[in-house]
Backbone as numpy.savetxt, mean C-alpha at the origin, in Angstrom:
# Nx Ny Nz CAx CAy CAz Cx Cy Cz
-0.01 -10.66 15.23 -0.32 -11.13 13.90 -0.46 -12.65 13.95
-1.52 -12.96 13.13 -1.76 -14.70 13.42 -0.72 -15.18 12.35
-0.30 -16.23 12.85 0.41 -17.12 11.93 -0.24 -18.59 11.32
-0.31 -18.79 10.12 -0.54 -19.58 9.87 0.44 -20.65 8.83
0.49 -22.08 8.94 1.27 -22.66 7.81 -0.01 -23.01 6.62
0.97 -22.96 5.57 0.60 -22.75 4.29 -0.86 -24.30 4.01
0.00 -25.62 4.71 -1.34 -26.44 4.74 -2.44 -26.30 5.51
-2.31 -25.49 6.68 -3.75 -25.74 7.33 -4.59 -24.02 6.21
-3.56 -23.60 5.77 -4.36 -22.33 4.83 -5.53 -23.19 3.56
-4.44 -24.62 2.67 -5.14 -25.09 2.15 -6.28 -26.01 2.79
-5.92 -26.17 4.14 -6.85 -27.10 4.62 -8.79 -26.48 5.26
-7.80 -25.27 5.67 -9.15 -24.15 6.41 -9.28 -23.34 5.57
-9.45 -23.27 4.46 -9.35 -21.61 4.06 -10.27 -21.18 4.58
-11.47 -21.41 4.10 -12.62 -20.61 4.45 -13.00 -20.54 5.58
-12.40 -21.03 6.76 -12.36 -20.72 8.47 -11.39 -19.27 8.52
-9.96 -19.89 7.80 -8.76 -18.63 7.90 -9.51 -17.35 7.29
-10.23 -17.44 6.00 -10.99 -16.22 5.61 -11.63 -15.47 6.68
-12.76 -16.43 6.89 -14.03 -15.59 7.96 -12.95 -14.77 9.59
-11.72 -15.68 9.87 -11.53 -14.89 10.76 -10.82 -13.36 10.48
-10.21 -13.89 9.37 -9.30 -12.24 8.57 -10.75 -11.79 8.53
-11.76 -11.64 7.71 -12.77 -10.88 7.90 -13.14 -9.56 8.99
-13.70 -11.13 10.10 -13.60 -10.46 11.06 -13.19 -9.40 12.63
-11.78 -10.17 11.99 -10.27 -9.59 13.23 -9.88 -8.40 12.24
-9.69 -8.58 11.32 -9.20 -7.51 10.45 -7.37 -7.72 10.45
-6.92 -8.57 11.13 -5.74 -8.64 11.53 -4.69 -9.32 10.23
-3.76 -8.97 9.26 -3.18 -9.77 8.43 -2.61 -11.11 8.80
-2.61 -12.37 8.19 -2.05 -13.52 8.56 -0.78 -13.70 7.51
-0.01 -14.27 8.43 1.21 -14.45 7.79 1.33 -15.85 7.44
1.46 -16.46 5.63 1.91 -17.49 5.68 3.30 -18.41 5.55
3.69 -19.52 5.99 4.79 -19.97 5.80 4.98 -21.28 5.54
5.31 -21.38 4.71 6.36 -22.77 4.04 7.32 -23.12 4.78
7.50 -24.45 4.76 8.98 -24.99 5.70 9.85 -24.29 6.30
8.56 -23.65 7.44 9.02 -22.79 8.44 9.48 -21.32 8.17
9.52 -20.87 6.64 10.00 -19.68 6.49 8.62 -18.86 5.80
8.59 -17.41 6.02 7.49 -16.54 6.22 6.94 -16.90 4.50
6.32 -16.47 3.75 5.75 -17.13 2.24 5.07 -16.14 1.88
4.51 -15.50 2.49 2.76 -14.49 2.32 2.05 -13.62 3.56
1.67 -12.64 2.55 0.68 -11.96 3.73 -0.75 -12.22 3.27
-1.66 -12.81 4.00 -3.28 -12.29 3.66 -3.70 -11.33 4.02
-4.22 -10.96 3.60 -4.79 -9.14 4.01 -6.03 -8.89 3.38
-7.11 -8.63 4.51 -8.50 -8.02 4.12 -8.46 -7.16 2.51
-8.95 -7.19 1.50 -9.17 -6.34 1.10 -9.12 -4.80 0.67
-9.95 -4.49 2.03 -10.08 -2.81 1.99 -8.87 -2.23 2.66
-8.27 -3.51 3.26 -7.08 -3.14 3.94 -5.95 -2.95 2.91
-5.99 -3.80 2.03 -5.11 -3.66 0.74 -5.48 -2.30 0.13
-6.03 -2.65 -0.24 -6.29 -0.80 -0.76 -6.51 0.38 -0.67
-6.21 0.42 0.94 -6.01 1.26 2.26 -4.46 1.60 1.62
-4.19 0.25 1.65 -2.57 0.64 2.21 -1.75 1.24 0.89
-2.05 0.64 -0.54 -1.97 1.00 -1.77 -2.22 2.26 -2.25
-3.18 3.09 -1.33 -3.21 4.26 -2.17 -2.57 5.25 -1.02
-2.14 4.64 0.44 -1.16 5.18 1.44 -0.14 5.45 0.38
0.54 3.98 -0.26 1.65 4.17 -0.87 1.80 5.05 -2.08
0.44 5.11 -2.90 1.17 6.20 -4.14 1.30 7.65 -3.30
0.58 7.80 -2.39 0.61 9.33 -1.42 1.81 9.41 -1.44
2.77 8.62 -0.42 3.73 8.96 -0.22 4.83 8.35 -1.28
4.60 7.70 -2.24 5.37 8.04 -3.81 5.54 9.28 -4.21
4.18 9.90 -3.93 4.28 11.30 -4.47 5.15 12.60 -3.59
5.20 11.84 -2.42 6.09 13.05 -1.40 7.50 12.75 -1.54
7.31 11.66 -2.05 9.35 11.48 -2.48 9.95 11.91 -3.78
9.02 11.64 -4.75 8.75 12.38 -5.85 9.58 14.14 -5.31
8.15 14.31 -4.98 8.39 15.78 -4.94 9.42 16.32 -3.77
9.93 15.34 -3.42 10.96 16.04 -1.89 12.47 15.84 -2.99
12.61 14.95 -4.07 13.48 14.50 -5.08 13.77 15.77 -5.84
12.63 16.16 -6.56 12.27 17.44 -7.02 13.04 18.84 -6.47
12.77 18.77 -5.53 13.33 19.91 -4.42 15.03 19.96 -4.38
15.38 18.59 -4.10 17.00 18.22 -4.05 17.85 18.66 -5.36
16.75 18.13 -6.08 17.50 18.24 -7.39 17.32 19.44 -7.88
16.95 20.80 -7.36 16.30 22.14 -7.73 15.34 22.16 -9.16
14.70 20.89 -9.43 13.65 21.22 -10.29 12.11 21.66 -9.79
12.24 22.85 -9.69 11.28 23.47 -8.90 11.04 24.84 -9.63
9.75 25.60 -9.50 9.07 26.65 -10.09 8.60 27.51 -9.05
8.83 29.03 -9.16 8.07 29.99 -8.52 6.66 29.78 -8.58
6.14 30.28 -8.00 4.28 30.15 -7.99 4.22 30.91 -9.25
4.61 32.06 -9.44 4.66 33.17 -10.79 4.71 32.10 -11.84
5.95 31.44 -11.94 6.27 30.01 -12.89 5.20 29.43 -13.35
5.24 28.53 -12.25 3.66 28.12 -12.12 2.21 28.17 -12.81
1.83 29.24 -12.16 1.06 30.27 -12.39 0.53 30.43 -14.35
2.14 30.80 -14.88 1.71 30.62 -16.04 2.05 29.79 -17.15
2.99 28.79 -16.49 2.54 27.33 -17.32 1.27 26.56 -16.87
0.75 26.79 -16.25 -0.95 26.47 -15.87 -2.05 27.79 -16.78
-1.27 28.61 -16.93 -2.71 29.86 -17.44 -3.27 28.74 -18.59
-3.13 28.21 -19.30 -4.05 27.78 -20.70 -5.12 26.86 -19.43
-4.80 26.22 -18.64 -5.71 25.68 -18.20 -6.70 26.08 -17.25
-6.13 27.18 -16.55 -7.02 27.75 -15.29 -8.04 28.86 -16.03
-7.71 29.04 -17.28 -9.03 30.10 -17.47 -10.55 29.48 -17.62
């Protein structure tokens, strides 16, 4: 992961951009030596954002399970009938 400090970010941006562009690689920024920020492509952000509601939803539902709020398929089945016809 490239590192960068926070002034040469204000100093290069648009060098630091074109290479995130093209490496695809996140840069890490830092302030008086301590970490500050991630830059991150884009599509990479919103790669990773809809990774995360996925697996929101598997904890969700693994929560669900623990806690026995859970339905037979039969259950199911027909608290869904108004909609599946």
């Amino acid at each position: 992961m490239k590192v960068e400090l926070v002034t040469t970010l204000k100093r290069q941006a648009t060098k630091i951009l074109a290479d995130l562009h093209e490496s695809k690689e996140p840069v890490l920024i830092t302030e008086h030596g301590q970490p500050s920020a991630y830059l991150v492509d884009v599509a990479d952000f919103e790669f990773m954002q809809s990774r995360m509601q996925i697996l929101e939803g598997i904890a969700k539902g693994e929560a669900a399970i623990q806690e026995n709020r859970v339905h037979t398929h039969a259950e199911a089945k027909q608290a869904m009938s108004k909609w599946l016809k």
